[in-house]
N, C-alpha and C positions, 0 to 999 in steps of 0.2 A: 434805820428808821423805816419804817409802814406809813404807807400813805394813808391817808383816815376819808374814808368813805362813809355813807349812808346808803342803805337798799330797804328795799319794802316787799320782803317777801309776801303779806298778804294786806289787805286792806287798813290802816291806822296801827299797823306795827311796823317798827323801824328799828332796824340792827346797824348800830354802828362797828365799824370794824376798822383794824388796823390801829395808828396811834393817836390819842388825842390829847395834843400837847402843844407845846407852844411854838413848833416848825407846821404842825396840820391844820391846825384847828379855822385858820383862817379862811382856806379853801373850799372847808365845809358848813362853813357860817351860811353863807346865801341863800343856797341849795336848800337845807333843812328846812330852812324858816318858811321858804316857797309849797317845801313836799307839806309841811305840816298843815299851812295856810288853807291850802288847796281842800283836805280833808272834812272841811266848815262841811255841815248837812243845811237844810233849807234854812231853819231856826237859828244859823249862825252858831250851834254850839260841835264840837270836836271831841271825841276821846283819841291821844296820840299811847301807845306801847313803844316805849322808847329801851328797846334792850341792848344792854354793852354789855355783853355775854362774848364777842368776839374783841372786843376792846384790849391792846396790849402793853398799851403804853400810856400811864396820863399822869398830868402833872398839873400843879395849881391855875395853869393857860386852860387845860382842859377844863376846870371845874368851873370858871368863870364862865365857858363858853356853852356849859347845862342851864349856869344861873341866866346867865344870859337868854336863853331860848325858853327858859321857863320864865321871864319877864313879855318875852316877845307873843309867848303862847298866851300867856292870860290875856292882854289888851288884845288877844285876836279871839277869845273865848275858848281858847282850846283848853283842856285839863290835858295831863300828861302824864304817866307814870314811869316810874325806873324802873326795871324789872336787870335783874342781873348783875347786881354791881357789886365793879371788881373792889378787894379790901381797900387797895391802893385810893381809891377814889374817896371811898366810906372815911377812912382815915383824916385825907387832906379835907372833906368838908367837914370832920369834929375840930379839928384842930382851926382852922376858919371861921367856926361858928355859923355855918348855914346846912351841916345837917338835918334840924327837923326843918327849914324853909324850903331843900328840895326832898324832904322825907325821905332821908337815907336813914338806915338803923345800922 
């Protein structure tokens, strides 16, 4: 198991790494929702690049915890997008029924 991090290598983009599954995700709940918050401009609106491009591990713990932060981004005005996702994840949100509400393809 991979501990599941977030970094921001450059200004409203954030790579998750490691696993995002139902041992990490909890860890990295707090942390995000603060990185994402923070990014508000004067007008209160945000674009978040949310890429799991180094994402190794996820599982339906993991996918609640996008929907989740894509609940938490809206009421904070943030849009957000996925960039990079793994089949694994694409999959468990068709099979779920919330791929078009986090606009996976």
């Amino acid at each position: 198991m991979k501990s599941f991090s977030v970094s921001e290598p450059s200004s409203g983009h954030f790579v998750l790494q490691g696993d995002l599954n139902r041992n990490t995700v909890t860890s990295g709940w707090r942390n995000a929702i603060n990185d994402l918050s923070a990014k508000q401009d004067a007008t209160g609106k945000a674009l978040a690049i949310v890429d799991l491009s180094e994402i190794q591990d996820v599982d339906t713990a993991g996918l609640a915890w996008l929907v989740n932060l894509l609940k938490h981004s809206k009421q904070k005005n943030i849009r957000f997008q996925l960039k990079n996702v793994p089949a694994t994840l694409i999959n468990l949100a068709k099979i779920s029924d919330v791929d078009q509400f986090l606009s996976v393809q």
